[in-house]
C-alpha positions in Angstrom: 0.0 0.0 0.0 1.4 3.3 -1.3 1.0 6.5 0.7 0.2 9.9 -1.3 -0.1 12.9 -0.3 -4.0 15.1 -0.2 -6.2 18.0 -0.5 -9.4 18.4 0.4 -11.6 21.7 -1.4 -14.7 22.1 0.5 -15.8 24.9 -1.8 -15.9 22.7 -4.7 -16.3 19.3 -2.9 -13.1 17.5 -4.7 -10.9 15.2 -3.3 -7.3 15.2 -4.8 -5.1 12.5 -3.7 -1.7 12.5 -5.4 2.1 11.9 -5.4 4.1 14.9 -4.6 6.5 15.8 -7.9 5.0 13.1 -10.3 4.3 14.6 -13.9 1.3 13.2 -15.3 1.1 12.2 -19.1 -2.6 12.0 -19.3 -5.8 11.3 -17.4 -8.7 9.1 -17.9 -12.3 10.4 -16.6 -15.0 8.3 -15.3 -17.4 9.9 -13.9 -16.7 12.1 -11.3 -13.3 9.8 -11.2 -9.9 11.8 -12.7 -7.0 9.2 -13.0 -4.1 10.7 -13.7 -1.2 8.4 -15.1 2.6 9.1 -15.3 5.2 8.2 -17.9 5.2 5.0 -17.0 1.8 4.2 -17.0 1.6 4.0 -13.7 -1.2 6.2 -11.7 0.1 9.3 -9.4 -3.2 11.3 -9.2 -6.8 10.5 -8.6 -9.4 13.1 -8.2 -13.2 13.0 -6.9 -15.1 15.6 -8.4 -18.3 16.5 -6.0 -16.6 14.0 -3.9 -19.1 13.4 -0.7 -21.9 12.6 -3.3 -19.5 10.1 -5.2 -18.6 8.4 -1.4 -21.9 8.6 -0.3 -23.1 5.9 -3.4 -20.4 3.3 -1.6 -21.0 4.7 1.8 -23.4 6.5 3.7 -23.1 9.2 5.9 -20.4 11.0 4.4 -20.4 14.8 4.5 -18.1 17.7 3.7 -17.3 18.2 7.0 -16.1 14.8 7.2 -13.9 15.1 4.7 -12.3 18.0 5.4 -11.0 15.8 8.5 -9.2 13.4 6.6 -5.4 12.9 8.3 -4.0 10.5 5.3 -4.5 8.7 2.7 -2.9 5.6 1.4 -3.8 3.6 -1.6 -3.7 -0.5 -3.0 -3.2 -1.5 -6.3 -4.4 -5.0 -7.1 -4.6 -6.0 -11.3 -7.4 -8.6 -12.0 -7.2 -10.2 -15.5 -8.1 -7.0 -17.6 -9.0 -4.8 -14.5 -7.0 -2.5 -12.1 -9.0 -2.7 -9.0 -8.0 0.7 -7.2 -8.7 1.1 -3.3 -8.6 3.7 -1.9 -8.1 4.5 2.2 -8.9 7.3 3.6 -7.9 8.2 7.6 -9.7 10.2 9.6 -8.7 12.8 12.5 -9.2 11.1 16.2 -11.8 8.1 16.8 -13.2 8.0 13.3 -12.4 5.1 11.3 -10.6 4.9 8.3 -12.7 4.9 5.1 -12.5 2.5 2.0 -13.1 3.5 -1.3 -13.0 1.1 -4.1 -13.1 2.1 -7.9 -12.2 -0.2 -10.6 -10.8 0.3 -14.3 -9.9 -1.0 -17.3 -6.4 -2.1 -17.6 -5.3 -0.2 -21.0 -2.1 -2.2 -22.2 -1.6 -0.7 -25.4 -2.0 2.9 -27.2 -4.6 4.1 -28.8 -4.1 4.6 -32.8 -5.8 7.9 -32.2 -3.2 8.5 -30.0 -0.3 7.9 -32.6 
């Protein structure tokens, strides 16, 4: 399990967890999911756009204020046939418990032409 690094806009709702000084070649959306991949393909960025409504689909009870007290956040990588099963952990300040979130992708193994 990787740690990354966090920022949490209450204005806007969005949850941006990343790895501090990574360069990111290009993203994939899905949904209110950014995935942001490197150089090497591998991911260093994930955003939540409107993120307590995207949590609150897995897991009830989640509210902005809630999120705003998020102490760290450490992410697992596990690659299932043609899937990259992403899960994401999110710690809380004090007694709360830490958070799972799981999202799941596509495992893209070659370019696109249109990419060419």
């Amino acid at each position: 399990m990787q740690k990354f690094e966090f920022s949490y806009d209450i204005e806007n709702d969005d949850l941006f967890v990343y790895h501090k000084g990574k360069k990111t070649k290009g993203s994939i959306e899905l949904g209110s999911v950014i995935i942001d991949i490197d150089n090497e393909g591998k991911i260093n960025a994930i955003q939540i756009i409107n993120a307590s409504k995207y949590i609150s689909k897995i897991i009830k009870n989640i509210s902005k204020d809630m999120l705003k007290k998020i102490k760290a956040c450490k992410i697992e990588f596990k690659h299932d046939q043609n899937v990259i099963i992403i899960r994401l952990f999110l710690i809380f300040e004090n007694k709360t418990p830490k958070l799972l979130i799981p999202i799941s992708l596509p495992s893209i193994t070659r370019a696109s032409p249109a990419s060419r």
